[in-house]
N, C-alpha and C positions, 0 to 999 in steps of 0.2 A: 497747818491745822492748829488752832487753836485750843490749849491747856484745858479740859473740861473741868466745869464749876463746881464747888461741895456747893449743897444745898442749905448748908449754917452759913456762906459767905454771905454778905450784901448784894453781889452781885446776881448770886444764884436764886435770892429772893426775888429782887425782881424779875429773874426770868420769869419763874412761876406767875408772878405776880399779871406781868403785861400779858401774857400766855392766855391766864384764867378771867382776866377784864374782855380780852378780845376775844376771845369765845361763847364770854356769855354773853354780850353784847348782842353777837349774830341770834344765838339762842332763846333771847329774852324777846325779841323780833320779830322770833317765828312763832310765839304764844302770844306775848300780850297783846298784842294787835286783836287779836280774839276779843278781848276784855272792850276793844274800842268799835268794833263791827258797828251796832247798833246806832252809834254816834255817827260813824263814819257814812253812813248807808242817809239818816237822817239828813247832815248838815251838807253833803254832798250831793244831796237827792239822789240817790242809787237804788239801782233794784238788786235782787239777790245777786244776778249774773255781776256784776260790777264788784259784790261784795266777796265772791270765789275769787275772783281775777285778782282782789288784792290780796288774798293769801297763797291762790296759787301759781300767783306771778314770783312771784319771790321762792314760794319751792322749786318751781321750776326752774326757774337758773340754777339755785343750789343743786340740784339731783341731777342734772343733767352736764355741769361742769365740775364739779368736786372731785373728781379724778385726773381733770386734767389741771385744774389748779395745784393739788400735789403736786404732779409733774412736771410744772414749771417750779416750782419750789426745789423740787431735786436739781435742777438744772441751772437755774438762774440765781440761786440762794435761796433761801427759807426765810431766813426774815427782810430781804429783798421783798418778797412775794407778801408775808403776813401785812409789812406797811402799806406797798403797794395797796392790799385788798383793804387795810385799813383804814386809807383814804379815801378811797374809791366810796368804801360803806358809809361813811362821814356826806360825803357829797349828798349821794345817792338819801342819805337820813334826811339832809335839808331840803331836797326837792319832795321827797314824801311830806314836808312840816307844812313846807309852801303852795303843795295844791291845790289849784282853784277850781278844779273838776276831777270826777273818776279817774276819765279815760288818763289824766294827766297821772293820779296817783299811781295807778297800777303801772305806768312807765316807768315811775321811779321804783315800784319793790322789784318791777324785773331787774331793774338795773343793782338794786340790794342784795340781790339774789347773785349778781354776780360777786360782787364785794364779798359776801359769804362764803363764795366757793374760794376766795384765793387766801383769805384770812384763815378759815374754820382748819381746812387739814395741816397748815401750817404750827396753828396751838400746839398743839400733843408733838408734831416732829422737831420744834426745836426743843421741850422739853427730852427728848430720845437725846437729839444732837449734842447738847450743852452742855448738861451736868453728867458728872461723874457716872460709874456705871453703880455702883455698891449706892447711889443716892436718886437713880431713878425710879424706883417702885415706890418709894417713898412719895417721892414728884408729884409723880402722876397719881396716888393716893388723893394725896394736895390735891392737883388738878381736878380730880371729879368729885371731890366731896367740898371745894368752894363751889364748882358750878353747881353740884346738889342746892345749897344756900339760896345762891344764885335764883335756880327755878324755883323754887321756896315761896322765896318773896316776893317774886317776879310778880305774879299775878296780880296779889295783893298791891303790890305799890301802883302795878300800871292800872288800876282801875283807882286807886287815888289821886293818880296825877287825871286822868282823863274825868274825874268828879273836881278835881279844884282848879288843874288847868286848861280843860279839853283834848282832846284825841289829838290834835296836832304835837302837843308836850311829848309824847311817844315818844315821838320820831328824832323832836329838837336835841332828845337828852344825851342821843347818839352824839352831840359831836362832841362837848366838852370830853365825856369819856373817851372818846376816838383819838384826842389830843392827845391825852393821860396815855394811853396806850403808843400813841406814836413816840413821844417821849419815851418812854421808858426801856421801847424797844431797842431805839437810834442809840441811845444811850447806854444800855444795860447787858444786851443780848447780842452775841456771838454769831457772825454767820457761819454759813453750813451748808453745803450741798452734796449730794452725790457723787463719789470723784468717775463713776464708768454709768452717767446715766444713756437710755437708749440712744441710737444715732437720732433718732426722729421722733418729735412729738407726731401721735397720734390724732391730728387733727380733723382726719377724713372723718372715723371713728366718733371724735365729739362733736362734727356736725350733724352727723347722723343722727346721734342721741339728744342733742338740742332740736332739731326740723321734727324725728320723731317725736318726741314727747310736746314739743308745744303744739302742732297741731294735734294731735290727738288729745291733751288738754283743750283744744279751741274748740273742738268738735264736739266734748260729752256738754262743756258749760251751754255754748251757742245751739247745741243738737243739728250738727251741720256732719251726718254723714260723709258724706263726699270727704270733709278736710280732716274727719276722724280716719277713713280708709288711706287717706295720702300720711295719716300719721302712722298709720299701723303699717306701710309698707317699707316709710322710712326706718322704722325699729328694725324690719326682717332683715333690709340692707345693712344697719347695723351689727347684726348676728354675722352677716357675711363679713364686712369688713374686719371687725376684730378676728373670723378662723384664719385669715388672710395675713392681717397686719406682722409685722416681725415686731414692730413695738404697742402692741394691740393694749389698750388700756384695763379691759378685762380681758387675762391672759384664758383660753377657751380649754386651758389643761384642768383649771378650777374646776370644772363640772362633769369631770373625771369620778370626782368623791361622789357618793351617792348621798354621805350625811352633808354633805356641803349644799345637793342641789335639794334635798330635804330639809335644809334649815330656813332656805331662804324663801323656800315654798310657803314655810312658816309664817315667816318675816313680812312677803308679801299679802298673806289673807290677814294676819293680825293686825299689821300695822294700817293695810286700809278702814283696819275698825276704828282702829285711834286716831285718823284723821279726819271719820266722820263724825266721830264723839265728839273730840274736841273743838268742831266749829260750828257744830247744831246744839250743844249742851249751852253754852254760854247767852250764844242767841234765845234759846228758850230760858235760860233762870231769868233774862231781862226782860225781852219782848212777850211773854204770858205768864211768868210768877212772880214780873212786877220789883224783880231784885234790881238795886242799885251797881253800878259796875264796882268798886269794894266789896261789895258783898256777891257777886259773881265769883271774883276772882279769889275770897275765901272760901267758895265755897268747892272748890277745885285742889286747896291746899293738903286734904288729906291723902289724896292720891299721893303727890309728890313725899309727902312725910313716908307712907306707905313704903315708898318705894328706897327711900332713904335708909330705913331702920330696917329691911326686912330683904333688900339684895343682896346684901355679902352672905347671911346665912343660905339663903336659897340659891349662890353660885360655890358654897362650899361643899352644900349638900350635892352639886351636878357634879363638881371635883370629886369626889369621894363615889357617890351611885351611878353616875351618868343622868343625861340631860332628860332622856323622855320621859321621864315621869313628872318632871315639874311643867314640861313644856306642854302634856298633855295636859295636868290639872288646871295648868295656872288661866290660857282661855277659857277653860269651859267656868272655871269661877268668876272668872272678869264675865261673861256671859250671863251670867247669873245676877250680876251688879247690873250692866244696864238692863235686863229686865225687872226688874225694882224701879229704875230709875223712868221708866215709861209712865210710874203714875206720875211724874213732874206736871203740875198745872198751874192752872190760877191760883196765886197766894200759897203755895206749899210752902209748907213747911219745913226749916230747915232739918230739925232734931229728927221728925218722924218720918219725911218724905225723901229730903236730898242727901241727908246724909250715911244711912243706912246702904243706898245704890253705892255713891263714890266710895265708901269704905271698902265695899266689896270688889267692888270693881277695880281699886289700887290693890288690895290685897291680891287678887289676879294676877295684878302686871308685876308686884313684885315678886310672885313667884317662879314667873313668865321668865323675865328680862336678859336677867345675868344667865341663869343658863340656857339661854340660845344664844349667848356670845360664843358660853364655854364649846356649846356646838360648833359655831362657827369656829372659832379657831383651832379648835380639837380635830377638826376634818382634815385640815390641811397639812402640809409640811410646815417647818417654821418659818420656811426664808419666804416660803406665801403665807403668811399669815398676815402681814401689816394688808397687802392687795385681796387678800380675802376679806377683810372686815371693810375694807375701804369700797368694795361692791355690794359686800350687805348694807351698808349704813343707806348707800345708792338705792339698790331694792326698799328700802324703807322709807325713804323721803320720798320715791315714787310714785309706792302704795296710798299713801298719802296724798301725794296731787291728785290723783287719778278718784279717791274716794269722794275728795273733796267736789273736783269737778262733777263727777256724775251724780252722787246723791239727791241732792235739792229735786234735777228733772226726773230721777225715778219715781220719788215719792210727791211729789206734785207742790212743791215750796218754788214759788216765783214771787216775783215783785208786789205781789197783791197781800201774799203772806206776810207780808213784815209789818201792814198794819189791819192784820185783822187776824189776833191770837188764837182762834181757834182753830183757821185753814193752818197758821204754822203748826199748832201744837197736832196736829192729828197728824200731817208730816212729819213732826220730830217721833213721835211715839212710832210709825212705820219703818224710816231711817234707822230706828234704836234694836228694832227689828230684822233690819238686813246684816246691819254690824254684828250681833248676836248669833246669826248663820255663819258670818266671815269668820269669826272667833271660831264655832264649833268645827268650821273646816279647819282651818290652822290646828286646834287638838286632836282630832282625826288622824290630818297628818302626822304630826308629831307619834301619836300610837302606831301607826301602819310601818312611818320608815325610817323615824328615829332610832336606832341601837343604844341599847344600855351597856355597853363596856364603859369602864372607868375611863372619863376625860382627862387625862392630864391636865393640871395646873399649867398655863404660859410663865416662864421663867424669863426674868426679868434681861437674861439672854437672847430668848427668844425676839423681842422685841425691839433688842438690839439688831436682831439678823434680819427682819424685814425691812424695805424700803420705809423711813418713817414717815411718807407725806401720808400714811392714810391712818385716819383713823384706829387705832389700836384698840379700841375696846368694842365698836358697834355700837351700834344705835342704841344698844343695851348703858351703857356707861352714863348716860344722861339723865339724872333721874325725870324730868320731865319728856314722856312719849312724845310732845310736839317740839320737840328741839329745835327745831328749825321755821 
């Protein structure tokens, strides 16, 4: 075993360093592409359905393997697995730069999606792995307040390169970083794996949840019943396989906690509002209030600020009070943000129209965010706490595909909407709508079966005792909602 790193050495910088590029990389991925929709839909001639399939091509691999990508990480190495995924994502970036049709693009973000899942939980576990233990809270400080930055200026820059170099620049910028990132890793960072991982990867289990979820994504986009029921049967078989499994990827003692299956209830109605906001807000500042994609993707920046300056007090307050209180306000005021943000039209304005909505509506989330982590990992034992965040972050990326895929056909946005702004805007303003209900269910919940006893603080111990391929913090950690 290999000497752990202090975090003042050279060495130990670049841990963080390659950790926090390859994470944001997959991160910035899973938002900016937003910022390029409208381009992407034009230059590609694409209708809405083409224009779902390239974002929720890409969540979908990530939500549906991100568990099991950990688990080769425990098994095979950790940074074995980060490079692997780190090349893989580099590829996978150039076939998205080079597409000559849709159908070709969305093959490559599925295949991105894969690279995501093998890279993404690896970030944070070699961080656990490497450094010291008296210099890992620190680390990981590090870790999520560069990617804070990170999704910051994400937006803002990817709508300048897609204004000076077009939508393909996106995808191309993945691979010089990807370099930078393999380098640094091959070079800098320590391996690490599991010394008693399961006898058996859980593979029945991630077929399951790949066959479920992609067809049941193929069914809300395409509205093809029949392959939506063969996806919802494959999830049930799912649920069987994991009570079954001895090395079950979500262990089924989880949902034992009653705040554990109450968090995620959460997680799943919140989080499908943030992934319908996030891919019908941007299409509507461009396609009917006429914004430039720079000015799109600033005007998205106060949420992330929001969230930046105003999560640690509002997970100190859950430490200290307990989580339901903030978990119930924080939706029901994000709630209240997009409906402000419904009057978005022709030529709004930013001072009086959009920015009033996103203020509120970040203000929301950052009241929301950090404590329903603290939830999440307060429910658990500590030696589950790394696999209990590593299934919330899952339940969140989900919610998300699934919001994503079905919205457009509830509220009547098809291929005709993208150029005739007033079918979409009357879409978006309904969509802003549903999301608005999701949020008020999510704070409901939160009031009905959230408990207010004092959360414990996770101790930097803590985090040592769970398996580290998964995610430590939740979907919460990220200041950008569309992380992925």
């Amino acid at each position: 075993m290999t000497e752990p790193l202090a975090l003042a050495s050279r060495r130990g910088r670049w841990v963080v360093a390659a950790t926090v590029l390859g994470s944001s990389m997959a991160l910035l991925d899973g938002t900016v592409v937003n910022i390029a929709l409208p381009h992407i839909g034009e230059d590609l001639n694409s209708g809405v359905a083409g224009l779902q399939w390239t974002l929720s091509g890409y969540t979908l691999a990530l939500a549906s393997l991100i568990l099991l990508g950990g688990a080769l990480g425990d098994r095979w190495g950790r940074r074995r697995v980060f490079v692997w995924g780190t090349v893989w994502f580099a590829v996978a970036s150039l076939l998205c730069g080079i597409a000559p049709d849709i159908t070709f693009l969305v093959i490559a973000r599925i295949l991105q999606g894969v690279g995501a899942a093998l890279l993404t939980p690896g970030s944070l576990a070699i961080i656990s792995a490497s450094l010291r233990e008296e210099d890992r809270g620190a680390a990981i400080g590090l870790w999520s307040g560069l990617g804070g930055v990170a999704g910051a200026i994400g937006p803002l820059f990817g709508g300048w390169l897609v204004e000076v170099a077009g939508w393909r620049s996106v995808f191309l910028l993945n691979i010089p970083l990807a370099i930078v990132v393999v380098w640094a890793a091959v070079r800098h960072v320590p391996e690490s794996r599991d010394p008693h991982p399961p006898e058996h990867l859980d593979v029945v289990g991630s077929a399951c949840a790949v066959v479920g979820l992609g067809a049941l994504t193929y069914g809300l986009i395409e509205v093809n019943p029949i392959v939506g029921l063969v996806g919802v049967l494959a999830l049930c078989l799912f649920v069987v396989v994991e009570r079954r499994s001895p090395s079950a990827l979500v262990p089924p003692s989880l949902f034992r906690s009653r705040m554990f299956v109450a968090a995620n209830l959460v997680t799943l109605a919140v989080y499908a509002a943030l992934g319908g906001v996030f891919f019908l807000l941007v299409l509507q500042l461009q396609l009917v209030a006429g914004y430039s994609p720079v000015a799109a993707g600033v005007a998205t920046v106060p949420i992330t600020l929001a969230l930046l300056l105003l999560s640690s007090r509002a997970g100190s307050y859950a430490q200290t009070h307990g989580p339901r209180l903030p978990m119930t306000v924080g939706p029901a005021v994000a709630a209240v943000g997009l409906v402000l943000m419904t009057r978005i039209g022709p030529d709004a304005s930013y001072l009086t129209v959009v920015l009033p909505g996103v203020l509120v509506f970040g203000l929301g989330l950052a009241v929301m965010v950090a404590p329903l982590t603290a939830a999440v990992l307060g429910s658990v034992p500590v030696e589950q706490s790394g696999i209990a965040s590593g299934v919330n972050n899952a339940v969140a990326r989900t919610s998300q595909l699934l919001a994503v895929a079905a919205l457009p056909a509830l509220v009547g946005i098809d291929a005709e909407s993208l150029v005739d702004p007033s079918s979409f805007s009357d879409g978006f303003r309904y969509a802003m709508y549903i999301c608005v209900a999701l949020l008020l269910i999510g704070a409901a919940i939160a009031a009905t079966l959230i408990r207010t006893p004092t959360v414990e603080p996770v101790q930097e111990s803590d985090s040592v005792a769970c398996k580290p391929h998964c995610d430590l913090t939740g979907p919460a950690v990220q200041p950008n909602p569309m992380r992925d």
